[in-house]
N, C-alpha and C positions, 0 to 999 in steps of 0.2 A: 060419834060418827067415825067410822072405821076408813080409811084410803085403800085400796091397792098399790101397791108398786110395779110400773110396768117393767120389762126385764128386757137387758138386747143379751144376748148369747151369741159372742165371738167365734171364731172353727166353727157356726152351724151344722156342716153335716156329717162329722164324725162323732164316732161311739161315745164318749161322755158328753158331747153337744145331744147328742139324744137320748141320754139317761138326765140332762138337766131339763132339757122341753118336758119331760114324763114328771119330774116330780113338780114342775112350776104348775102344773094342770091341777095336781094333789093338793097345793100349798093354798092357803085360803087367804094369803095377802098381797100375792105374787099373781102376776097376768104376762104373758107374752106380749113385749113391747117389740121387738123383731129379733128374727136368727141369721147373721148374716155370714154371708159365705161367698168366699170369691170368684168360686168352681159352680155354682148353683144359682147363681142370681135367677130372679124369675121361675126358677123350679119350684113344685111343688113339696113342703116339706113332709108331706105325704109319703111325696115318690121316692125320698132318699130313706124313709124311715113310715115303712107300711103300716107298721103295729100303731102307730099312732094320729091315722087317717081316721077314727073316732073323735078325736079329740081335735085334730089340725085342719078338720075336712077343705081349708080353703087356704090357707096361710101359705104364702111362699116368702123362700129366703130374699133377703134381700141386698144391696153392696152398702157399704160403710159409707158413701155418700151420698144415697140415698136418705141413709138413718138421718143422716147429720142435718140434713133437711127440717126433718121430723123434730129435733131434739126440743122447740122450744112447744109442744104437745103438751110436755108435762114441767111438773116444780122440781120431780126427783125421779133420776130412772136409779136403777141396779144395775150392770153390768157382769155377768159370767163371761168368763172366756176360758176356750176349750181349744185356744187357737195353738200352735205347733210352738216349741219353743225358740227363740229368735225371732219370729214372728210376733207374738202376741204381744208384749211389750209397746214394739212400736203402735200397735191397734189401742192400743188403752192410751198411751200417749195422745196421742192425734183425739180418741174421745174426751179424754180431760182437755185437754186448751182449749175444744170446742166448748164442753159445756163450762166450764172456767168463763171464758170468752162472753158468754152467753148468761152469763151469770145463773145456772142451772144449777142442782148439785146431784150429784152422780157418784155414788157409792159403789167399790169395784173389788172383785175375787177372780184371782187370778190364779187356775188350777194349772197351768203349764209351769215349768224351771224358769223362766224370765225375773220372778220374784222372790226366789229362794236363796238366794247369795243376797247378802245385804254390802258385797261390797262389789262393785262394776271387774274390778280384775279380776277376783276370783272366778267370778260369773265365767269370763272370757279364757281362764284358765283353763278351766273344767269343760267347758262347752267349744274351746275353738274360735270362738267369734268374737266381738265389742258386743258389749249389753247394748242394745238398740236402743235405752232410753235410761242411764245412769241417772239424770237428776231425779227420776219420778222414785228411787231406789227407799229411800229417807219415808217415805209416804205409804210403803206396805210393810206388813211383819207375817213371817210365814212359821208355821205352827203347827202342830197337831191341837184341834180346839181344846180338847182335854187337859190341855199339857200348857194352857195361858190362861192365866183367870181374867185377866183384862191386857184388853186390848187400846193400844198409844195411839193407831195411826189410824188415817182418817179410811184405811184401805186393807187387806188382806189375802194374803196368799196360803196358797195349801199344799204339805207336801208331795213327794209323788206316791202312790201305790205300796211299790216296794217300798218305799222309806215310814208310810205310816205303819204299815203292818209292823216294823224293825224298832220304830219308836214307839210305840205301843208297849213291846214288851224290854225295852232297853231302858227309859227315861225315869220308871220305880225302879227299877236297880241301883241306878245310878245317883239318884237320889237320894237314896236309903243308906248308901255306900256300900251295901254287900258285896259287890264285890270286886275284882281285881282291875276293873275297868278297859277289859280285851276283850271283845265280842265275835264268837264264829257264827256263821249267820249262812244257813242255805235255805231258799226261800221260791218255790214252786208258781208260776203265776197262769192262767186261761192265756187263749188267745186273742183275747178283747184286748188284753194290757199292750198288746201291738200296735195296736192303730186298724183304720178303716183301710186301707191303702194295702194290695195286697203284696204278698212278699213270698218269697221262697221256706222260708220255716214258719208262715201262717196258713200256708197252701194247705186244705186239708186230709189229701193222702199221706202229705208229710208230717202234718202235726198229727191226724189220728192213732191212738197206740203207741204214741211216742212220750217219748222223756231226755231231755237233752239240756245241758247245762251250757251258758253262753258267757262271753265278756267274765270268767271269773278271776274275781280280786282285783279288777280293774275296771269296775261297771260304777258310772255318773254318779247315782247313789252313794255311792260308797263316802265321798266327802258331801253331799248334802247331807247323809245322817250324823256324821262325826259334827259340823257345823250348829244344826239344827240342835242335837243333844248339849251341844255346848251350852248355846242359847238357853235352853229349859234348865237344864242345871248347873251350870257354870262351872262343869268338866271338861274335863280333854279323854277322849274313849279312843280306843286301839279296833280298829272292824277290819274283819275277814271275811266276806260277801261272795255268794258265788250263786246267781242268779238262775233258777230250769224255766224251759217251759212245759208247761203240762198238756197233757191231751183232753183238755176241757175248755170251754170258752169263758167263763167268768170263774174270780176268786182267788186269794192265794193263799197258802198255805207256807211262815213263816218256822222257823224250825232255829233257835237262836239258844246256846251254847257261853258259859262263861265260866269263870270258876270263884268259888266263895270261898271270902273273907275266913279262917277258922271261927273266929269272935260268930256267926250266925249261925241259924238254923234253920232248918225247913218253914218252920213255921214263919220262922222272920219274911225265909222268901215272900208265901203268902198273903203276910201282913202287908209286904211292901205295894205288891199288886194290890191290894183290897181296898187299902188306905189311899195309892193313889187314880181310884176308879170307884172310889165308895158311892162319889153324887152323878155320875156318869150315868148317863141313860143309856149310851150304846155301844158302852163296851161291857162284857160282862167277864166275870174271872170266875170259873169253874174249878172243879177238884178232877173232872175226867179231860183227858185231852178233845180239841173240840178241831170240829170238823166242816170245811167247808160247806157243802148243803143246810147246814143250820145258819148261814149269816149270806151263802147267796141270792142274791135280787135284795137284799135291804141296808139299809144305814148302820145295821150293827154287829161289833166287832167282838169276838170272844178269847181270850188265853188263860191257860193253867202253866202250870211249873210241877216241875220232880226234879227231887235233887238225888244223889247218889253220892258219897263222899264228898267229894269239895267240888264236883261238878255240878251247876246248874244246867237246866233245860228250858227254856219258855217258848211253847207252842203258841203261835198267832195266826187265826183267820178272819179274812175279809173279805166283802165284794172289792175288787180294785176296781170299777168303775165306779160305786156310790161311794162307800167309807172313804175306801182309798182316794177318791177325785170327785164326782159330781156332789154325792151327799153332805160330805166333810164339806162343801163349798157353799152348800145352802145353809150346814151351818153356819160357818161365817156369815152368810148374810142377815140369818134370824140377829146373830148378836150384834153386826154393825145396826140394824135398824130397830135393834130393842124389844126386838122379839122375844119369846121364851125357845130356847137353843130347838126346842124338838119341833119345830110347828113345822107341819107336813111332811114327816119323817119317820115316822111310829110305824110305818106299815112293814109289818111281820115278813122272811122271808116267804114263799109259798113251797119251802120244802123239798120240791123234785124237779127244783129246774135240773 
């Protein structure tokens, strides 16, 4: 006899809170336990997120003390959160002592920066603030799923968009040692990778037909990927990042630069990506450069490599709402709950979004 796991989803009513509502519908062990939202309590989740009044026809958001109400419903909930960074943190805090408290057990992915720094200073270096919840720090590991064959802690985080699409094609390099270990990195994103909340460069006369590069060589990423790489391979990498946005709403389009070792060869590059993406369901390594519309709206990721004299190239695309944030998060949650990594994620892009 099979359980469901009821799910609460934190940030409720922004873009990867309603790319994780869409695929918990898909997922055949997974049920909407609630989505809460601070801005939306009592709204319909319909009304913030139309496309999925099929499926939500009745469900409204709810507040975090309400939830906590709720909590002893179940033996085990899941927890997404899609809450803003500096924020979200303290929201899982407060849900762990409750179900702690309560002697519940509550399994947690957290797709914001709140979990990405395994040390509180650094966190507050990089982001400006105090980590909202330093001791819970020891209790998540954040990762590219691909790039951790087992996971320590009872919890897991996921990197951002930008950074998976960059460790994606950084982490077999690096690995492999091919090569000199200084990465130039210009990396195109939609206007979804913004947020819900409008803004002057997501306005869409202004993003329309546009292309404009922001925050370069000094964009957050930039020490989450050097960290994160660290972690998976137990180097120290040199990045030059310089962040566009593109005139499209989902996906990005990684574009990553480095130079090889004389000792390698083309081939080697290849081997490096193949070997390390061989059992990988949804990352694929082709021989043509690959292109967004083949991997947007799904969980899967695709890069190739050309090399040219001692420069390498490795082209990376993704959804940055699923790969990049919501889907990479349901992974994690297949593997905390001993799942098989792909269960309710298989579904193909549809091509011409």
């Amino acid at each position: 006899m099979t359980t469901d796991f009821p799910v609460i989803v934190l940030g409720g009513s922004g873009y990867v809170a309603g790319e994780m509502l869409r695929l918990i519908v898909q997922h055949p062990r997974l049920t909407l336990g609630a989505a809460v939202s601070t801005s939306q309590v009592g709204e319909p989740i319909a009304a913030a997120f139309p496309h999925l009044a099929p499926v939500y026809p009745d469900a409204k958001f709810v507040s975090l003390d309400g939830l906590l109400e709720r909590l002893g419903d179940h033996e085990h909930w899941v927890a997404l959160s899609a809450a803003p960074h500096g924020v979200s943190a303290a929201l899982v805090d407060q849900l762990l002592e409750a179900a702690e408290g309560a002697g519940i057990r509550l399994t947690v992915v957290d797709a914001s920066a709140d979990f990405r720094f395994a040390d509180a200073a650094r966190f507050a270096e990089v982001y400006g603030q105090a980590h909202p919840a330093p001791q819970r720090l020891a209790q998540f590991r954040c990762a590219v799923p691909e790039h951790l064959e087992r996971l320590d802690t009872p919890h897991a985080a996921h990197p951002g968009c930008f950074a998976t699409a960059m460790l994606l094609g950084i982490v077999p390099l690096v690995r492999a040692g091919i090569c000199t270990n200084t990465f130039y990195v210009s990396a195109v994103t939609g206007s979804t990778g913004a947020g819900r909340a409008p803004r002057d460069t997501t306005h869409h006369p202004f993003r329309h037909g546009n292309l404009f590069a922001y925050q370069p060589l000094i964009h957050r990423h930039d020490p989450e990927v050097r960290a994160l790489t660290r972690a998976a391979t137990g180097a120290d990498v040199r990045l030059r990042f310089v962040p566009q946005s593109g005139p499209f709403a989902r996906g990005i389009h990684a574009t990553i630069f480095a130079e090889k070792d004389s000792r390698y060869s083309a081939d080697d590059v290849q081997a490096a990506l193949r070997d390390c993406y061989r059992d990988s369901r949804f990352v694929r390594v082709q021989s043509s450069p690959p292109r967004v519309k083949d991997v947007a709206g799904s969980n899967y990721a695709a890069l190739s490599a050309d090399l040219s004299g001692d420069t390498v190239v490795v082209c990376a695309v993704l959804d940055n709402l699923l790969k990049g944030a919501a889907g990479g998060s349901i992974q994690w949650v297949n593997r905390l709950l001993g799942l098989p990594e792909t269960t309710g994620l298989e579904a193909p892009t549809a091509g011409w979004v």
